[in-house]
DRENKEDREN-325014 format. One line per 2 residues: their letters; for each residue x, y, z of C-alpha. Coordinates in steps of 0.2 Angstrom, whole numbers, plus 2048, in hexadecimal, padded with zeros to 3 digits. Example, Ala and Ser with C-alpha at 12.3 -4.5 7.8 and 13.67 -1.06 7.14 Angstrom:
<pts>
AS) 83E/7EA/827 | 844/7FB/824
</pts>
This chain:
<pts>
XX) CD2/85D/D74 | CDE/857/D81
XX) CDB/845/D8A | CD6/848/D9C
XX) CD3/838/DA0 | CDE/836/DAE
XX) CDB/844/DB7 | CC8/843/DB6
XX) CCE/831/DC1 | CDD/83A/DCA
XX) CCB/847/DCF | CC0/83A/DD5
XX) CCE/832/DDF | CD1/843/DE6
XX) CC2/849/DEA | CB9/839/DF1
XX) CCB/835/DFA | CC1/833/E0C
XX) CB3/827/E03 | CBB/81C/DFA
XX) CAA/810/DF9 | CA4/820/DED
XX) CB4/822/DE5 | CB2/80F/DDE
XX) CA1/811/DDA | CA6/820/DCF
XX) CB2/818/DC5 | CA7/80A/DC5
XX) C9D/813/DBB | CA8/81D/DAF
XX) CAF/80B/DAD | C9D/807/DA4
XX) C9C/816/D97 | CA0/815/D86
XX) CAF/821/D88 | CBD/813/D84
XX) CCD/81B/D89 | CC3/823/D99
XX) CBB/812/D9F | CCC/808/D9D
XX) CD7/815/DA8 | CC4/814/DB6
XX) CC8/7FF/DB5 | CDC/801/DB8
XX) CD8/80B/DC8 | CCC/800/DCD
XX) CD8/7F3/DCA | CE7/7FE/DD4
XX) CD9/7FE/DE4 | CD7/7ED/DE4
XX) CC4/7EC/DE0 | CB9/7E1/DD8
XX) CB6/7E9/DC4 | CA3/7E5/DC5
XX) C9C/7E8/DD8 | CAB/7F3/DE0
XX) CAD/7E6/DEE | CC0/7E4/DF5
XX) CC7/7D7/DEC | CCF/7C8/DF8
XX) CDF/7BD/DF4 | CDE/7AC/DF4
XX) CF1/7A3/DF6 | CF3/790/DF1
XX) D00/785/DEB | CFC/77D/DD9
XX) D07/76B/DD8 | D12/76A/DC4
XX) D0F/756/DC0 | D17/757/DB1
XX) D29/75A/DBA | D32/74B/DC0
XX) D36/752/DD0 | D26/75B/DDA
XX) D26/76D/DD7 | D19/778/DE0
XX) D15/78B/DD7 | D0D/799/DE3
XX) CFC/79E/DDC | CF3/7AC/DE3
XX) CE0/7AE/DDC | CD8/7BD/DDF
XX) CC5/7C0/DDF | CB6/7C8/DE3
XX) CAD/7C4/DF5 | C9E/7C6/DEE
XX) CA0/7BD/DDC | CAB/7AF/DE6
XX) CB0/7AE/DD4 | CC3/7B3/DCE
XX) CC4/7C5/DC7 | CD1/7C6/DB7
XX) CCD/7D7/DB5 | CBF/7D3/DA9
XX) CBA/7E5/DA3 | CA6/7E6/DA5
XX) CA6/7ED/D92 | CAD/7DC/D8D
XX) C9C/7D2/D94 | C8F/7D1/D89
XX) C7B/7DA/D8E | C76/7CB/D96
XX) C84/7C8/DA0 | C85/7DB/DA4
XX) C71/7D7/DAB | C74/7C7/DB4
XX) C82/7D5/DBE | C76/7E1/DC1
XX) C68/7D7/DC6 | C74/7CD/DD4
XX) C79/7DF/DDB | C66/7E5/DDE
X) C5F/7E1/DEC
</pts>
C-alpha cells in the first residue's frame, strides 16, 4: 500500500482552506493518533502554520538580545522565542505523543472549560 500521508494533509488543507481554525483542529488531531508517519507530517503543518502543537492557538514571537560574558569584548546574539499565548510557555515543537498520560491530562483539563 502506497503512503498517502501527505495528501490526506494536502486534503484537509484544501478542503477547510476558508477555516483554518477547523483545519488546525483537524491535524490537531491526526497529530494524536497512533499512525506515526501520519501524526509527524499533521505536527510539521501545524508547525508550517505557525500554531501551537497542543491547543492550535497562533504562536507569537518574542525577540530579545542575549549578552556573551564569556568574550572579552561585549557581544549581543538576536534571539527570538516563540510560544503559545495561551501556555505563555516556549513551544520547541514538542510532539504531544512525546508527553507522557499525565501530562497529555494536565492539557486537556486546561483546554476544558
Amino acid at each position: 500500500m502506497t503512503d498517502m500521508h501527505d495528501e490526506v494533509i494536502e486534503a484537509i488543507l484544501e478542503y477547510y482552506k476558508d477555516d483554518e481554525e477547523t483545519a488546525v483542529d483537524c491535524l490537531i488531531y491526526l497529530s494524536s493518533l497512533k499512525c506515526l508517519p501520519l501524526a509527524v507530517h499533521a505536527e510539521v503543518a501545524i508547525d508550517s502554520m505557525g500554531r501551537c502543537p497542543i491547543c492550535g492557538c497562533k504562536l507569537e514571537r518574542y525577540t530579545h538580545r542575549e549578552l556573551h560574558t564569556e568574550l572579552d569584548e561585549p557581544c549581543y546574539e538576536m534571539l527570538t522565542e516563540v510560544y503559545c499565548p495561551k501556555w505563555i510557555t516556549t513551544v520547541w515543537a514538542i510532539p504531544r505523543r512525546l508527553l507522557s498520560k499525565s501530562q497529555k491530562r494536565k492539557t486537556l483539563s486546561a483546554l476544558s472549560p
